[in-house]
C-alpha positions in Angstrom: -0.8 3.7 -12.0 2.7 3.5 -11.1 5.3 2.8 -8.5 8.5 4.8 -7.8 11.1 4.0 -5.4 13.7 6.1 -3.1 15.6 5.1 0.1 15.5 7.1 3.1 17.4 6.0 6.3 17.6 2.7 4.8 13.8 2.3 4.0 12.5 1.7 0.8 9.9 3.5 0.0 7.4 2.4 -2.6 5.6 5.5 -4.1 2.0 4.7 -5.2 0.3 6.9 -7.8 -2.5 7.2 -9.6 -5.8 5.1 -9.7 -5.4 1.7 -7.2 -8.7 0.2 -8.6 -9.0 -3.3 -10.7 -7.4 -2.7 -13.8 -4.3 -2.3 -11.8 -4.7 -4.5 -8.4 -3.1 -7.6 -9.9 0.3 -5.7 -11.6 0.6 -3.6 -8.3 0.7 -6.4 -5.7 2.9 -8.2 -8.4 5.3 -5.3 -8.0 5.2 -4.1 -4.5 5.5 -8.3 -3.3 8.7 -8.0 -4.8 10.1 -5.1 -3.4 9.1 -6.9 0.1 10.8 -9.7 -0.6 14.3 -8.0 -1.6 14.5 -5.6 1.2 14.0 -5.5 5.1 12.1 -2.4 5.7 9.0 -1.2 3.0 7.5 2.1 3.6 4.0 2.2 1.4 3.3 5.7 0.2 -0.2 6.4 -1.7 -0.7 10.1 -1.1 -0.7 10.5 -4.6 -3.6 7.7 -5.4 -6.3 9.5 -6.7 -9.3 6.5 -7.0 -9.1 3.4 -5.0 -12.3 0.6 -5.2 -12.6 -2.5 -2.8 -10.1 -4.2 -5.1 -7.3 -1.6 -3.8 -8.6 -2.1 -0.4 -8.4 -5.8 -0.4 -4.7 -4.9 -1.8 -3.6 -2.6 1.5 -5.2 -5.6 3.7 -3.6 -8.4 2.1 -0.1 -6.4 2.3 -0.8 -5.4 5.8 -1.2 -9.4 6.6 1.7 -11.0 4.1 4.2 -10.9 6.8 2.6 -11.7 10.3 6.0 -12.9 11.3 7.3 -9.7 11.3 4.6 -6.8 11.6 7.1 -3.8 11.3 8.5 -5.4 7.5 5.7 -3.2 6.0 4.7 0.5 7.0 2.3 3.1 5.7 3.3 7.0 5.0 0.4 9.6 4.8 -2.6 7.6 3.4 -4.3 9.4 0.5 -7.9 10.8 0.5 -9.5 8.5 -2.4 -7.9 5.0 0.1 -9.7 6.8 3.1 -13.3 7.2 1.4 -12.8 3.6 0.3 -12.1 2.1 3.4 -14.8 4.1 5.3 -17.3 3.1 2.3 -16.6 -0.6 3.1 -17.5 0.0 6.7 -13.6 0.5 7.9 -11.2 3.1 9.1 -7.9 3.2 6.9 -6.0 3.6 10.6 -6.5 -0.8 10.5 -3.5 -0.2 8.2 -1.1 1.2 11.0 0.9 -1.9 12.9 
């Protein structure tokens, strides 16, 4: 697992790859909580995650809800095929992401 970073239009977007299971859940939210916290606008990418379990899921939701303040702090780019089956195996649709 790992995160990269780029700005675009002064968004900073947090690129996701590899697996988003438990091994990695607790370093990942570590990471991406503090890329919230120093910038305005977060754009989460995970197009490139490639295994997600209910740990990840759990992850995306508790993002999602960190900021209820301000709804628009956190967005998500192109949602990879691995979140979508694991969202849809825990009964959900990965669009409960989108603000």
């Amino acid at each position: 697992m790992s995160i990269s970073k780029e700005t675009r239009e002064g968004r900073l977007h947090l690129i996701v790859e590899g697996p988003m299971t438990a091994a990695f859940v607790a370093k990942l939210r570590s990471e991406l909580l503090d890329c919230l916290k120093e910038r305005e606008r977060v754009v989460i990418r995970t197009e490139k995650v490639d295994d997600c379990d209910t740990l990840g899921v759990q992850l995306l939701l508790s993002l999602r809800r960190s900021f209820p303040e301000d709804p628009g702090k956190i967005s998500f780019g192109e949602i990879s095929p691995a979140i979508r089956e694991a969202f849809r195996s825990c009964g959900m649709e990965p669009d409960c992401l989108e603000a």
